[in-house]
N, C-alpha and C positions, 0 to 999 in steps of 0.2 A: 631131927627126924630122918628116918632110914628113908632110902630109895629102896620104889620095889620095883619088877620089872614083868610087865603083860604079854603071854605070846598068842599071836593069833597066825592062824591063816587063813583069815578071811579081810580082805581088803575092806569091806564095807562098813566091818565093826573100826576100823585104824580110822578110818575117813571122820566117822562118828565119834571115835574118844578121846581122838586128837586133835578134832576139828577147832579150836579154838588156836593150838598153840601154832597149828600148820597155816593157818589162812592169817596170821598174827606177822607174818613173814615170809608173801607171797612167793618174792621172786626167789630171796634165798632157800625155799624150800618148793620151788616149781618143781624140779626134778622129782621129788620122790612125790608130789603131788599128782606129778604125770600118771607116772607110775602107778599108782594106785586105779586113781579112775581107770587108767586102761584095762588093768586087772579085773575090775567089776562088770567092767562089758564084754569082756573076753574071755573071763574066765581060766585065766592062766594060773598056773600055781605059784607059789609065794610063802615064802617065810617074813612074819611082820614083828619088831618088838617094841616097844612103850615103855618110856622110863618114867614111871612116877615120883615125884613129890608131893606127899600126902595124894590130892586127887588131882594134881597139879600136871600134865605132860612139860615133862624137859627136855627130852631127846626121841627118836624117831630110827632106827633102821630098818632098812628092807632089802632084802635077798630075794630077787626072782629077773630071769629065771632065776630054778635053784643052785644052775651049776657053776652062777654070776658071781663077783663080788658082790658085796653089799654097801649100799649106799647110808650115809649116813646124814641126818640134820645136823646142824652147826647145836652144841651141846657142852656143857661145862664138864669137868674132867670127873668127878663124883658121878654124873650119869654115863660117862662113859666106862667108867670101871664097876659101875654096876650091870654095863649091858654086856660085858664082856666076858664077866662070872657068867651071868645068864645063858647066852651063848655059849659059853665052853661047857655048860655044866649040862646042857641036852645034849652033846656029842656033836654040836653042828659043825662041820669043815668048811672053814671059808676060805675059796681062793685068793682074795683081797678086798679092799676096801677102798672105797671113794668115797672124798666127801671135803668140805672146807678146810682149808690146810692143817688149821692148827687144831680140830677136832680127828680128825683124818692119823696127824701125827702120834696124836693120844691115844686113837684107837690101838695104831700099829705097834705104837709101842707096850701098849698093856698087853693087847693078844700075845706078841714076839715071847712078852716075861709068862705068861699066863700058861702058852700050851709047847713053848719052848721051840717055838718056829721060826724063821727069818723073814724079815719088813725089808721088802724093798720098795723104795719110792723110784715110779718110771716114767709119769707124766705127769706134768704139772698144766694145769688149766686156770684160764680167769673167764670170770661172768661179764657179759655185760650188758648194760640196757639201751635202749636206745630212746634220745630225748631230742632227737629232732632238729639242734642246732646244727649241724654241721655243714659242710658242703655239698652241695647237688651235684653227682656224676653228668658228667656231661655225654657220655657215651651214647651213642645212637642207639637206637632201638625200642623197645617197649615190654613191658611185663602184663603176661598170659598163665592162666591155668592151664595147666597139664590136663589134656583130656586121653580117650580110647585110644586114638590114632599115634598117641607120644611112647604107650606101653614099653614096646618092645626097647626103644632107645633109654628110655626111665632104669630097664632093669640093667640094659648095659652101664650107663653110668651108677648108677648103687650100687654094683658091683665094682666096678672099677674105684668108687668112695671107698667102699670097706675096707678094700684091699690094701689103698694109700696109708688109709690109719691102720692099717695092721688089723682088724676087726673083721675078718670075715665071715659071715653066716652063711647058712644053707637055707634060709625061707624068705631070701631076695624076693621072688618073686609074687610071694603072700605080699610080703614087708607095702609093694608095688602096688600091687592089685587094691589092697586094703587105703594106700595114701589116696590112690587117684579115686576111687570112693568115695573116702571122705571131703576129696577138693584142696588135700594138702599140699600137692605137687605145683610147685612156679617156677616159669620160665623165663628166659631173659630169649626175645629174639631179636636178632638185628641183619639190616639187608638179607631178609628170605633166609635167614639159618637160623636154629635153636644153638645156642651158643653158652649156658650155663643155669645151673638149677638150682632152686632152696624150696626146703620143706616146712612150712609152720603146722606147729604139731598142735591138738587138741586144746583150747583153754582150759587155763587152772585158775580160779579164782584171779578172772582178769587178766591175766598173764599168758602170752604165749610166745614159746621158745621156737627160735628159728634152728636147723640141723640142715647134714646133708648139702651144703651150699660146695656144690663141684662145678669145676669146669675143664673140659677136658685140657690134656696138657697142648694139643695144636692150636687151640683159643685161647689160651690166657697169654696177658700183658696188656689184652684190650682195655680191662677196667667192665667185663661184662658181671663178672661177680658183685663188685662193689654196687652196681648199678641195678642189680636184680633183688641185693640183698636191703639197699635204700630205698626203692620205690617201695618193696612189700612192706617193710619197715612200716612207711609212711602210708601208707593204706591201710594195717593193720593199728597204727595210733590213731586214724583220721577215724577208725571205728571204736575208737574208747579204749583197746586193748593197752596195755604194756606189753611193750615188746624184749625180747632178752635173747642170747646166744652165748655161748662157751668157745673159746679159742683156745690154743696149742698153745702154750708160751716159748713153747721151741718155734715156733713162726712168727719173727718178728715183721714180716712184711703182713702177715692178714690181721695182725694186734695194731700196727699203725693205720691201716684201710678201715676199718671198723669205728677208730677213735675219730678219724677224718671226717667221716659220713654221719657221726651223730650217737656215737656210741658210748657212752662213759660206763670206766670199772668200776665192779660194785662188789667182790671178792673175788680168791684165787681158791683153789680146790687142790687135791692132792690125789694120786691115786698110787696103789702099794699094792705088792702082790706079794703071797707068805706061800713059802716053801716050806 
C-alpha cells in the first residue's frame, strides 16, 4: 500500500487526524504536540503534514513559524520519503530540520538528493525525563513563581538565554509577558537574590517540558540551576505530570547534572540546516 501525504494549515484538523498516533508516544512527540496546541490558541501560522498509511498516521512534520525549520516525529524512512516529495512538490523552502537523529538523518538526506541542496548537522540534542531517583541538591534556597515585579529581570535573562544558544528573537518581550501569565516562569532564590530560572511550558497529554533553565554567568557553580530545575521537576511529578527537557550534547557538564538529579535519556534528536 502507497503512502499518501495530508497538508493542512490548520492545527486543529493535525491535532484531530493524528491524534491517536501523536498521544501514542507522549514524550517523544511533546515537541510538535506543543506546538500545535499553541498554534490553536494563538493562532499563529503553520505549515502541518500527515503521512498516511492507508488511514493509519506514520509520521507528523510541522513548519511554523514559517521561516523555521521543521520539526519532524520519529517515522520510518518510507514516510519520510513520501513527505519529502510532498514538500518539495508544493515549492515549500525549508531552512532545516529537527527531529530524532536517525529520522532527522533520513530526512536530510532525502531532501539534500531531492532539491539538490546541502545537509548540514549543527547540533545535536538528547531528551530526557525525569523519574525521581536521583540526588537531592542541597543548595540553599527555595523555588518561587515569577510574578509582575520579576518582568523586567525575566526579559533580561531570556535575552541573554537566546543569545547563548545562538537563538535570538525579537518578541522577548511578548515571549515574557505571555509565560508570566500563564505561571510558567520559576525561580530559584537563595539568601535574598533571584539566582536562576526554568520555564515549564503548557501540558501535552500529560507531559511537560522544561526550557530556558539560565543562570547568569556571575551565579553559577552554585548548583542554583540543578536545584531549581529538581524541585520544579519534583513538584511537577508530585502533580501527575511527566516531566521532560532537551540538553546540548555539546554540554557535557548540564547532561551529567540532569542525569544526577533524576533524569534518565529517552532519545537524541538531530538538527541540520540546508543551504
Amino acid at each position: 500500500m502507497e503512502l499518501k501525504v495530508l497538508f493542512s494549515e490548520d492545527p486543529s484538523f493535525v491535532i484531530r487526524r493524528a491524534d491517536k498516533f501523536l498521544s501514542s508516544e507522549p514524550v517523544l512527540h511533546n515537541l510538535i504536540l506543543s506546538i500545535l496546541h499553541s498554534r490553536v490558541v494563538r493562532g499563529d501560522p503553520g505549515r502541518y503534514w500527515i503521512a498516511l498509511h492507508g488511514e493509519e498516521t506514520v509520521g507528523v512534520v510541522v513548519q511554523s513559524p514559517l521561516e523555521y525549520p521543521a520539526i519532524l516525529t520519529p517515522m520510518g524512512p518510507r514516510a519520510v520519503m513520501a513527505l519529502v516529495d510532498a514538500i518539495a512538490q508544493a515549492g515549500v523552502t525549508l531552512p532545516g530540520v529537527n527531529g530524532d537523529a536517525a529520522t532527522a538523518a533520513s530526512f536530510a538526506g532525502q531532501w539534500s538528493e531531492r532539491c539538490g541542496s546541502t545537509a548540514a548537522p549543527f547540533q545535536g540534542t538528547r531528551l530526557y525525563e525525569f523519574l525521581g531517583l536521583g540526588e537531592v541538591p542541597g543548595t540553599e534556597g527555595y523555588l518561587r513563581q515569577a510574578g509582575p515585579r520579576d518582568r523586567s529581570l525575566m526579559i533580561l535573562w531570556t535575552r541573554a538565554f537566546q543569545d547563548e544558544i545562538g537563538e535570538s528573537a525579537n518578541d522577548i518581550e511578548l515571549r515574557v509577558d505571555r509565560a508570566l501569565a500563564a505561571g510558567q516562569i520559576w525561580l530559584w532564590d537563595s539568601k535574598g537574590e533571584t539566582t536562576s530560572m526554568a520555564v515549564s511550558l503548557e501540558p501535552a497529554q500529560g507531559v511537560v517540558r522544561l526550557s530556558g533553565v539560565y543562570t547568569p554567568p556571575e551565579k553559577r557553580k552554585h548548583g542554583y540551576a540543578a536545584a531549581c530545575v529538581h524541585a520544579l521537576s519534583k513538584d511537577l511529578r508530585g502533580r501527575e505530570y511527566r516531566c521532560i527537557l532537551y540538553t546540548d550534547l555539546g554540554n557535557p557538564t548540564s547532561n551529567s547534572i540532569y542525569r544526577r538529579i533524576g533524569y534518565k535519556a529517552v532519545a537524541e534528536a538531530l538538527r541540520y540546516r540546508f543551504d
